[in-house]
ROPARO-957718 format. One line per 3 residues: number of its first residue (from 1); for each residue x, y, z of N, C-alpha, C. Coordinates in pm, 1 decimal, always signed. Layout:
# residues N
NUM) X Y Z X Y Z X Y Z ~ ...;
END
This chain:
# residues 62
1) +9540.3 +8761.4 +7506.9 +9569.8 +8886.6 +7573.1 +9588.9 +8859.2 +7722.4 ~ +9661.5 +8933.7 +7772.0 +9709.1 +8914.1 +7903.0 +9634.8 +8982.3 +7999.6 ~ +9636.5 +8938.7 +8160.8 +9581.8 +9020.1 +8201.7 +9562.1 +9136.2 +8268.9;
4) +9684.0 +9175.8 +8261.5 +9770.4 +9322.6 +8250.5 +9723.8 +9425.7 +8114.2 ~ +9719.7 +9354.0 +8016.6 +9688.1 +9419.9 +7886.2 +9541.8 +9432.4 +7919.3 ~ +9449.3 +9353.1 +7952.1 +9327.3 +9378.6 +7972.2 +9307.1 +9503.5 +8069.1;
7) +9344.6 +9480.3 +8164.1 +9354.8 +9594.7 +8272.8 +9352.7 +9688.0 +8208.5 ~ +9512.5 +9716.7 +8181.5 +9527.2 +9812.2 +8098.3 +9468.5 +9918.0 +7937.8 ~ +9380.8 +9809.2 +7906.5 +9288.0 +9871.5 +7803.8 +9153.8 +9921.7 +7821.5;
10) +9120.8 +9856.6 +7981.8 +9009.8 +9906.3 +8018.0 +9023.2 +10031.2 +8096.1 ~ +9137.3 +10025.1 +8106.7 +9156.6 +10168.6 +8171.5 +9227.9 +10292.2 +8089.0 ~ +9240.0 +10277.1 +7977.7 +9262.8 +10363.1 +7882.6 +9122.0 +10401.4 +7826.6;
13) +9024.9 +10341.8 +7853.2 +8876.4 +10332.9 +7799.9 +8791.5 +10387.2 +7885.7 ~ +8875.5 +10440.2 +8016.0 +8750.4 +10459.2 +8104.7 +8727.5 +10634.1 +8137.1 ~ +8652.1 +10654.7 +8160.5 +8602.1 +10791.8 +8137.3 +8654.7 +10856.2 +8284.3;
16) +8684.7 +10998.3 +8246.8 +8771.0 +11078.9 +8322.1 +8725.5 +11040.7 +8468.8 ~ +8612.5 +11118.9 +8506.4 +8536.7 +11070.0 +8659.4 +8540.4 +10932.8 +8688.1 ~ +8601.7 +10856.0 +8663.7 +8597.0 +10717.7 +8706.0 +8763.1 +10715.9 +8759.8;
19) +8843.9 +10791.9 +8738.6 +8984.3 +10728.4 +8725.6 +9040.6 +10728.9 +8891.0 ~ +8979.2 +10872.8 +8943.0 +8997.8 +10824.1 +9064.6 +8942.8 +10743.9 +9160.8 ~ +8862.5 +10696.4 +9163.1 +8815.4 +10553.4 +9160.3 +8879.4 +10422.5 +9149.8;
22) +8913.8 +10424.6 +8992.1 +9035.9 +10306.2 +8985.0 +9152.7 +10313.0 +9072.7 ~ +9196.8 +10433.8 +9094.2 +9337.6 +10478.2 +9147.8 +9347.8 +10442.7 +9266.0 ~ +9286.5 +10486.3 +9310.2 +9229.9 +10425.0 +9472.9 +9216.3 +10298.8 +9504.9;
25) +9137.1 +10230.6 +9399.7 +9080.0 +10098.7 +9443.4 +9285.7 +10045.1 +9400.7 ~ +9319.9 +10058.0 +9277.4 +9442.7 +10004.1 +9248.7 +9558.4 +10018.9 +9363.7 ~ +9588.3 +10126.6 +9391.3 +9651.4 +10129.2 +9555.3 +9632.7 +10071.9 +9654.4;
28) +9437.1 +10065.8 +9664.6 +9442.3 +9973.9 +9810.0 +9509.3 +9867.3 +9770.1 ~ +9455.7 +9767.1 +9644.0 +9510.9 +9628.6 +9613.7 +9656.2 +9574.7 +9663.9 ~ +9753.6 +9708.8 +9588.1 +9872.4 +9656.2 +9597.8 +9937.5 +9708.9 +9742.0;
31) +9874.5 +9786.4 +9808.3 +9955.7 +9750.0 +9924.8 +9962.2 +9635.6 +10019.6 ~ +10062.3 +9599.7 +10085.3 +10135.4 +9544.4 +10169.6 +9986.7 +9564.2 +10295.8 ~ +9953.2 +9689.6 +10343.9 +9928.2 +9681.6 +10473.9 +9767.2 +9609.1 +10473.0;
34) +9735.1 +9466.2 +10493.7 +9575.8 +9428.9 +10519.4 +9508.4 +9483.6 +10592.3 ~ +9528.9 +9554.0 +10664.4 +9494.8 +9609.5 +10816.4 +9422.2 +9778.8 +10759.1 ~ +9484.6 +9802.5 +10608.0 +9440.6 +9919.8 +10559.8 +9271.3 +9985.1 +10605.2;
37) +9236.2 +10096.3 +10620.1 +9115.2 +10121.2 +10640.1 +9022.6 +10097.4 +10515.0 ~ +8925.2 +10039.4 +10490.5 +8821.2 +10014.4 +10377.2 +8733.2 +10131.4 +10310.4 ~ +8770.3 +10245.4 +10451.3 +8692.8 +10371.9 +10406.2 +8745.1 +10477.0 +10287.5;
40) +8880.9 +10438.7 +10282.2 +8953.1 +10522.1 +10190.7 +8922.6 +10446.6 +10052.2 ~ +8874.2 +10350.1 +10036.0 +8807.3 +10321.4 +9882.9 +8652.3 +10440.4 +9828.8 ~ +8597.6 +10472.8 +9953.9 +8462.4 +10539.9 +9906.8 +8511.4 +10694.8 +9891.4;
43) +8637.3 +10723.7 +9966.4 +8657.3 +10816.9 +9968.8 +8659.2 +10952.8 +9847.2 ~ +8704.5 +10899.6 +9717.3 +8718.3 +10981.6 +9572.6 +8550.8 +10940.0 +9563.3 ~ +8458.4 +10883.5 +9580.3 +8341.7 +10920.3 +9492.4 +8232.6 +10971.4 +9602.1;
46) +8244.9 +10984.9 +9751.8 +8183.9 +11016.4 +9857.0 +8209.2 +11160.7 +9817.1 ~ +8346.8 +11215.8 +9764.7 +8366.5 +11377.1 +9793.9 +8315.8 +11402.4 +9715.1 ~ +8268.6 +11358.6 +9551.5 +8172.8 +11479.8 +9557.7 +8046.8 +11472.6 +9545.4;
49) +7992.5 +11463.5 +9673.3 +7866.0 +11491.8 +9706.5 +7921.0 +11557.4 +9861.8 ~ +8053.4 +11527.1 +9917.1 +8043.0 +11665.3 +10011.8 +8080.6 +11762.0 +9980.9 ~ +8106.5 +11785.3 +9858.3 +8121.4 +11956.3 +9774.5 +8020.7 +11995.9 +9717.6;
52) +7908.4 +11949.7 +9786.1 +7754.0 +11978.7 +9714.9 +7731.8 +12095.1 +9846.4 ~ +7646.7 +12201.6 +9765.8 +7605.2 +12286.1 +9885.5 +7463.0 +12228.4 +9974.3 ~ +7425.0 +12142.5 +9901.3 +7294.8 +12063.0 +9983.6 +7364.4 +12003.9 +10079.1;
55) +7477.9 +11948.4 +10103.9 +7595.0 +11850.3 +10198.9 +7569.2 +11977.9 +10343.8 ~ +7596.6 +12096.5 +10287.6 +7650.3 +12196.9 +10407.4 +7550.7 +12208.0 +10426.7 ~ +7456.2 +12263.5 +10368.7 +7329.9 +12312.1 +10451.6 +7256.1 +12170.7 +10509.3;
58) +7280.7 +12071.1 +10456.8 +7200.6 +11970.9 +10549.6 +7295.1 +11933.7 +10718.7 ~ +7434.1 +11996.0 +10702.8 +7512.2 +11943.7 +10847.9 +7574.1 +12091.9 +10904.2 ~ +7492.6 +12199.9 +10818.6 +7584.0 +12312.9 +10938.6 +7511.7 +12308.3 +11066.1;
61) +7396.3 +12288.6 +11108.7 +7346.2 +12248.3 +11263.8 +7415.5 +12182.9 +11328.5 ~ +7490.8 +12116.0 +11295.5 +7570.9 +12020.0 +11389.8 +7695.5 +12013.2 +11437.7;
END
């Protein structure tokens, strides 16, 4: 099996909340720009915990 086919079967296997995750991480990979920011990988699993209402009430003071 190849390792495209592997890829590809593990990601037919992977459970809904994970995909943006992959998607992300798969984009950073293939772009061109190295210089890319590293923060946009945490970004799909950081949001949701800032759509938590504990998120707001712990930073509306600020």
């Amino acid at each position: 099996m190849s390792k495209q086919q592997r890829i590809a079967n593990l990601i037919s296997t992977a459970p809904e909340n994970k995909l943006d995750i992959i998607l992300s991480f798969v984009e950073f990979v293939m772009r061109e720009n190295k210089d890319m920011d590293n923060m946009l990988l945490s970004e799909p699993s950081l949001s949701a915990d800032w759509l938590l209402e504990e998120e707001n009430d712990a930073w509306k003071d600020l």
